[in-house]
C-alpha positions as CSV (number, residue, x, y, z in Angstrom):
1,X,0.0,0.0,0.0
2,X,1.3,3.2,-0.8
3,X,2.0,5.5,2.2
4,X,0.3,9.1,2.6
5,X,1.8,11.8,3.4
6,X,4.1,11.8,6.6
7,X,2.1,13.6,9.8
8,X,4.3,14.6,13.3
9,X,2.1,14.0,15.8
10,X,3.0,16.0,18.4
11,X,2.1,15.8,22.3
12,X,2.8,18.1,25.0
13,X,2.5,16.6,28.7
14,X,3.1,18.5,31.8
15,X,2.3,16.7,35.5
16,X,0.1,13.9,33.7
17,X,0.8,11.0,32.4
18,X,-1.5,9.0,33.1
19,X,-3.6,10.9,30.7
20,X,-0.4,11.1,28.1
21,X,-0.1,7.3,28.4
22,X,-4.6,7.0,27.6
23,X,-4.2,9.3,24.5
24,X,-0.9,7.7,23.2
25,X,-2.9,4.0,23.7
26,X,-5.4,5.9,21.0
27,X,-3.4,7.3,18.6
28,X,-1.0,4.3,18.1
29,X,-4.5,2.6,17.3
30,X,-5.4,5.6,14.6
31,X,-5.9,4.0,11.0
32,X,-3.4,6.6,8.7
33,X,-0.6,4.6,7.5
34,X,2.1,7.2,7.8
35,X,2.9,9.6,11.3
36,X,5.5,9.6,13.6
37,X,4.7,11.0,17.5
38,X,6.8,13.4,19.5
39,X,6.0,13.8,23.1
40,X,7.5,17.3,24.9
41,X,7.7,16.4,28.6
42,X,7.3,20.6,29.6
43,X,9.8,19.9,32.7
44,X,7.2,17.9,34.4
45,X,8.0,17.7,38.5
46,X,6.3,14.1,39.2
47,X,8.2,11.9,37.1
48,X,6.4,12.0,34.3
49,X,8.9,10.8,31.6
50,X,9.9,8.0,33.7
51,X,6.8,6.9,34.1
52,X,5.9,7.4,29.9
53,X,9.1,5.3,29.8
54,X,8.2,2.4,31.4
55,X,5.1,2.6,29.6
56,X,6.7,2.6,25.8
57,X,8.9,-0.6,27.3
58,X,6.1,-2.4,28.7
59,X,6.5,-1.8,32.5
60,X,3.9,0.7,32.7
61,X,0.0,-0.5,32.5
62,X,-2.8,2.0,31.2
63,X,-5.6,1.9,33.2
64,X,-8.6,2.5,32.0
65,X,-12.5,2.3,34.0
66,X,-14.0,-0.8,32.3
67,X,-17.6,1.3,32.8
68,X,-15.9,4.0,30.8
69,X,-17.8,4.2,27.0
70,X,-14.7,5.6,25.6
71,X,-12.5,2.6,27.1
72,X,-12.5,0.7,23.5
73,X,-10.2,3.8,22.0
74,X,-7.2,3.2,24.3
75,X,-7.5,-0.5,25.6
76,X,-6.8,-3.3,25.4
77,X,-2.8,-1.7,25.6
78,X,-1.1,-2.4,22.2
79,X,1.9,-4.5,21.9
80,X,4.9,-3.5,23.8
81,X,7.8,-2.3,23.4
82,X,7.5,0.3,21.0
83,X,10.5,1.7,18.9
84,X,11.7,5.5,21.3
85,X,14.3,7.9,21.0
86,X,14.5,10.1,24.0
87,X,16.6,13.3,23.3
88,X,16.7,17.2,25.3
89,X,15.1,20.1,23.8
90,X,18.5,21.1,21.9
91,X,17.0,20.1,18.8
92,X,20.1,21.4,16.7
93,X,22.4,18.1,17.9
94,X,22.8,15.0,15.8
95,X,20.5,12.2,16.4
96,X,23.5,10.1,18.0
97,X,23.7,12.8,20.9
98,X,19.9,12.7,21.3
99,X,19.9,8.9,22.4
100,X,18.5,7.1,19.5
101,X,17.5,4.1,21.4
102,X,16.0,1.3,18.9
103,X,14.2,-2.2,20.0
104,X,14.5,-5.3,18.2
105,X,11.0,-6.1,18.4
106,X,8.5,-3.3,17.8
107,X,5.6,-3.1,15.8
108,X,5.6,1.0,15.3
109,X,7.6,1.7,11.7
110,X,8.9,5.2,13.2
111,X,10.2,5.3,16.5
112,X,8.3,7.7,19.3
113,X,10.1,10.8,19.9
114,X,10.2,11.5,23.4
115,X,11.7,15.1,24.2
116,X,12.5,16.6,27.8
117,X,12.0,20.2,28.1
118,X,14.2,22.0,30.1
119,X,11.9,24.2,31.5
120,X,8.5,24.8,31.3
121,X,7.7,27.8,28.8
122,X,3.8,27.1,28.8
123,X,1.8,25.5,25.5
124,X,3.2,27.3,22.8
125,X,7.4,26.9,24.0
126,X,6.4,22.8,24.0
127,X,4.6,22.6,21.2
128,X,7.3,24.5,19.1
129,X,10.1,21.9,20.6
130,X,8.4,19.3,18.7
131,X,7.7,21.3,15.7
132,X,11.4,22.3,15.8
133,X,12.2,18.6,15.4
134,X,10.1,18.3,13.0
135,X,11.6,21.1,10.8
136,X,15.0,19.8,11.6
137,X,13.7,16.0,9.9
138,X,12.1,17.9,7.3
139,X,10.1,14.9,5.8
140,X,6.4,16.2,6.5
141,X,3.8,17.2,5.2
142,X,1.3,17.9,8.1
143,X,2.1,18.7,11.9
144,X,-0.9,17.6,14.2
145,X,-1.2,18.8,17.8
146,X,-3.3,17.0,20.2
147,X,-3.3,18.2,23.9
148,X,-2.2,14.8,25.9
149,X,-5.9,15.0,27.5
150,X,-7.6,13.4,24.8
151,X,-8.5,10.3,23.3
152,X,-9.4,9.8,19.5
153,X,-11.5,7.8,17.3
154,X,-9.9,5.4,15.4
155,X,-10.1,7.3,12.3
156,X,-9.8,10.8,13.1
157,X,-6.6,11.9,11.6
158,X,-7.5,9.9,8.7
159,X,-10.0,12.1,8.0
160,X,-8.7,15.1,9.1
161,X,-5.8,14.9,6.4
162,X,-8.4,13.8,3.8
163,X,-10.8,16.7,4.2
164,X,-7.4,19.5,4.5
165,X,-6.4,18.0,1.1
166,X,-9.8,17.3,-0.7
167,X,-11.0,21.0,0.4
168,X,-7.4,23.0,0.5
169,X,-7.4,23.4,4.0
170,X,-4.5,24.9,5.8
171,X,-5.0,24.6,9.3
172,X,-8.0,21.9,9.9
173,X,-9.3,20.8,13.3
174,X,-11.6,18.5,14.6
175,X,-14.7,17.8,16.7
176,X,-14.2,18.2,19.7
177,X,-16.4,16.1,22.2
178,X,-16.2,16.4,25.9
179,X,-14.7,13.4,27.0
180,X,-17.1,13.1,30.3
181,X,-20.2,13.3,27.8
182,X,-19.2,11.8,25.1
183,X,-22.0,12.7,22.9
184,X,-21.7,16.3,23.7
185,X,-20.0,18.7,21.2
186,X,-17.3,20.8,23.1
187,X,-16.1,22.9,19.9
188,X,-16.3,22.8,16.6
189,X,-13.6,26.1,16.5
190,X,-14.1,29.1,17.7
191,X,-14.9,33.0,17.4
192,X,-13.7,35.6,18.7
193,X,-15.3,39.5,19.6
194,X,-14.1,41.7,17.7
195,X,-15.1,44.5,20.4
196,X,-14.0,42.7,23.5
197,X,-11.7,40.1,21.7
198,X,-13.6,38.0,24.2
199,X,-13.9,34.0,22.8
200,X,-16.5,31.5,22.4
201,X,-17.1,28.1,21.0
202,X,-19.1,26.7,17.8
203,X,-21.0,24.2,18.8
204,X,-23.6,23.9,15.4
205,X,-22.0,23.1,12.1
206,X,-24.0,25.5,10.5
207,X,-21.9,28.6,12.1
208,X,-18.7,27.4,11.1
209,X,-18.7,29.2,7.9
210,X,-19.3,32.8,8.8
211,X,-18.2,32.6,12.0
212,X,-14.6,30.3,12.4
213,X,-11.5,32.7,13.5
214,X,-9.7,29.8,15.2
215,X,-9.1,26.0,15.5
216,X,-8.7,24.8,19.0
217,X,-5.7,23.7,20.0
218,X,-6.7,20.9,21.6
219,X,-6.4,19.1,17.9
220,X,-5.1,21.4,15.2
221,X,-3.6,20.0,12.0
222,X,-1.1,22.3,10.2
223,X,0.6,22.1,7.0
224,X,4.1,22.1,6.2
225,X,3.4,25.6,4.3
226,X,1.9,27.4,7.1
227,X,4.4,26.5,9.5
228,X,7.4,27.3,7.3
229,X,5.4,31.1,6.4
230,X,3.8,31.8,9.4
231,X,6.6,30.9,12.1
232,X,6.3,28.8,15.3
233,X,3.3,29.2,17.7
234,X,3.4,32.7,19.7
235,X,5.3,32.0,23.3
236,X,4.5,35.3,25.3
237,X,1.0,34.2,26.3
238,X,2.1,30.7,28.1
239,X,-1.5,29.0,28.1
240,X,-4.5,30.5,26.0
241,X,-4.7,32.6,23.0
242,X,-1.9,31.2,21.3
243,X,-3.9,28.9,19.0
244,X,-6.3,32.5,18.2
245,X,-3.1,34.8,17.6
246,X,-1.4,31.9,15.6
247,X,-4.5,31.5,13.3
248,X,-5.3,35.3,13.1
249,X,-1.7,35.5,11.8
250,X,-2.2,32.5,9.4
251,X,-5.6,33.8,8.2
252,X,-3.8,37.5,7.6
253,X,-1.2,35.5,5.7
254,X,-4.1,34.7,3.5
255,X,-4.5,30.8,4.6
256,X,-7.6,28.9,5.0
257,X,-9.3,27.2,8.2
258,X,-11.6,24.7,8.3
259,X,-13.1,21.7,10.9
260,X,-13.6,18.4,9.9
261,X,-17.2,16.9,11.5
262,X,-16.0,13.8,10.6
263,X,-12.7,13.5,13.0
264,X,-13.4,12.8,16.2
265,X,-11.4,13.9,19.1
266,X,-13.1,13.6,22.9
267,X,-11.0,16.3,25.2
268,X,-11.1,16.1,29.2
269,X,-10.5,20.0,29.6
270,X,-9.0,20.6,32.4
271,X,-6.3,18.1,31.7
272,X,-2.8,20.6,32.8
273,X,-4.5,22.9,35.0
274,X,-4.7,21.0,38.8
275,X,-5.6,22.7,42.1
276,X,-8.6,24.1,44.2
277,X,-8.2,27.3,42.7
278,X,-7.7,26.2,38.9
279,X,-10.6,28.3,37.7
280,X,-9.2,31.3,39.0
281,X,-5.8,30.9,37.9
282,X,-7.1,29.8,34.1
283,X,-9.4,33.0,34.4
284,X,-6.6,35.7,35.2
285,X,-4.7,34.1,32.2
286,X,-7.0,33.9,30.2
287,X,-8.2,37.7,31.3
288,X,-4.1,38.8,30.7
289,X,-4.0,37.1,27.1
290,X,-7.1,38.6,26.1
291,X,-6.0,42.1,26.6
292,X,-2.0,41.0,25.0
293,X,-4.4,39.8,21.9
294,X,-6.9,42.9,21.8
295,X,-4.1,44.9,21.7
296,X,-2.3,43.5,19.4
297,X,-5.1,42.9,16.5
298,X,-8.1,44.9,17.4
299,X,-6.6,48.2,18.7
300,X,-6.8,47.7,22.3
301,X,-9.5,50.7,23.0
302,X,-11.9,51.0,25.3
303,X,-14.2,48.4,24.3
304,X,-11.4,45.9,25.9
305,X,-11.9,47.2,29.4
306,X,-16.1,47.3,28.7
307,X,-15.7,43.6,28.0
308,X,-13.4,42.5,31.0
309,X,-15.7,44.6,33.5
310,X,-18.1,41.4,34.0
311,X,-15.3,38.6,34.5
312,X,-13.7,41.3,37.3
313,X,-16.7,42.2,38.5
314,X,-17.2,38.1,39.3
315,X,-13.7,38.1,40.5
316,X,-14.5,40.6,43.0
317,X,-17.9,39.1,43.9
318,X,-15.8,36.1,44.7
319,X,-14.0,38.0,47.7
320,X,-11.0,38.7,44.9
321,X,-10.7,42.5,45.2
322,X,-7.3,43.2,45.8
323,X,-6.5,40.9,43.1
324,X,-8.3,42.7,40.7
325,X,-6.8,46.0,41.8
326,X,-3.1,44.0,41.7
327,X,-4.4,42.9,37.9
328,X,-5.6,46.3,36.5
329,X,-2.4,48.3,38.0
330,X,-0.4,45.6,36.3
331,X,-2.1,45.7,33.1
332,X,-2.1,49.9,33.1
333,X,1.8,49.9,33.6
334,X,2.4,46.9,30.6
335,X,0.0,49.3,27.9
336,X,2.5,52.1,29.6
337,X,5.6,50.2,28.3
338,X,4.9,48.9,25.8
């Protein structure tokens, strides 16, 4: 059979492995006949590459809740071990001095990349570690980036590449279900406000044409094209908004975005965010990015602060005051700054 084009699949795990190792069990099961998978460890603190390790030689188990519907996608475990290289971020060394490491006995025809980050530089630094490999092999066609929180249907990147190359796609995601409610659409893309550069989800098929600005990150397929033209993902926003400011820059660059309905990815969420007070600490990024963004395509008037007074209004409903005066004094000397 003749083999499609190649696909880096790349994975970004930070403080979870146990939901790296259930989404790695799906994607080695995915139907395309040609990817390779790099997984950025993003200087994880609980072991987490050991522990991916042991999993790739067969020492690690995947467990899975046999009442879970999804179950099927990532279990029984496949045959073990599987073909690895483990290397450090400095991508520019030989692949002698990154450790290729290769198994007599594996059934995967390109080894799994496994890549230990130095230091954790949020979604965008990890992702582009793996892209940066990637560029450095240079034998791709498509770059696929699926948070490590997910699991996906057996055919999902399948279609994915089908529909980017039967409709000209250049940066294509998926379906995204919630992984909880399986039947539940979490995003088909997103839009953003062009007042408040506030964000917000598709969830009917039929708003995807007028109203797409972004592809969630959560599963994004890029092509070799964009990613040579429009650079690596955008690193000063850490987590959020890098996935809107990277396609905002592609679409500028005069490159199309589209979602394919038919690939399936189910996303847990909250997969890299941990903690009692996780919401709060997602919502004062997300609040920081979104003014970093306004500012940077939409002008960054006064229609900005209209938008964020009901998320800081909540805040300070939530007994948060002097946080919000800490977060608007902050953001009043950046604007002065910059």
């Amino acid at each position: 059979m003749q083999r499609s084009d190649k696909v880096y699949i790349i994975i970004l795990n930070y403080n979870s492995w146990q939901d790296t190792i259930e989404c790695l069990e799906s994607v080695l099961r995915n139907d395309y006949n040609n990817y390779q998978v790099i997984v950025v460890d993003n200087n994880s603190t609980d072991d987490s590459l050991e522990n991916l390790l042991r999993w790739v030689r067969g020492t690690q188990s995947n467990w899975v809740n046999p009442g879970n519907p999804l179950r099927d996608y990532s279990c029984p475990a496949v045959d073990k071990p599987l073909e690895h290289i483990v290397c450090s971020d400095d991508i520019d060394k030989s692949d002698e001095e990154l450790g290729l490491d290769h198994s007599s006995d594996c059934i995967n025809s390109w080894p799994i990349v496994f890549i230990r980050a130095e230091k954790n530089g949020g979604f965008a630094a990890g992702n582009n570690i793996g892209i940066k490999y990637a560029l450095k092999k240079g034998d791709f066609a498509f770059i696929w980036l699926v948070n490590n929180d997910t699991v996906i249907k057996r055919d999902a990147l399948s279609n994915l590449v089908c529909y980017a190359k039967n409709y000209f796609f250049d940066l294509t995601g998926s379906a995204l279900m919630y992984y909880q409610f399986p039947h539940k659409v979490q995003a088909l893309g997103g839009h953003v406000n062009r007042f408040s550069a506030a964000t917000s989800h598709i969830l009917v098929p039929g708003e995807i044409n007028a109203g797409l600005d972004y592809i969630i990150g959560a599963s994004l397929l890029v092509t070799e094209k964009v990613i040579r033209n429009n650079g690596l993902l955008p690193e000063d926003y850490f987590l959020y908004y890098e996935e809107v400011d990277y396609c905002f820059s592609a679409k500028k660059r005069g490159f199309k975005l589209g979602v394919c309905l038919d690939s399936i990815v189910y996303h847990k969420v909250w997969g890299s965010q941990h903690g009692p007070d996780r919401y709060e600490r997602m919502l004062n990024l997300v609040l920081k990015n979104r003014i970093k963004f306004h500012r940077k395509y939409l002008g960054g008037g006064g229609f900005l602060w209209l938008g964020l007074l009901k998320p800081l209004i909540g805040k300070v409903l939530r007994g948060r005051f002097l946080e919000v005066l800490r977060f608007i004094k902050q953001e009043l000397q950046s604007k002065r700054l910059s």
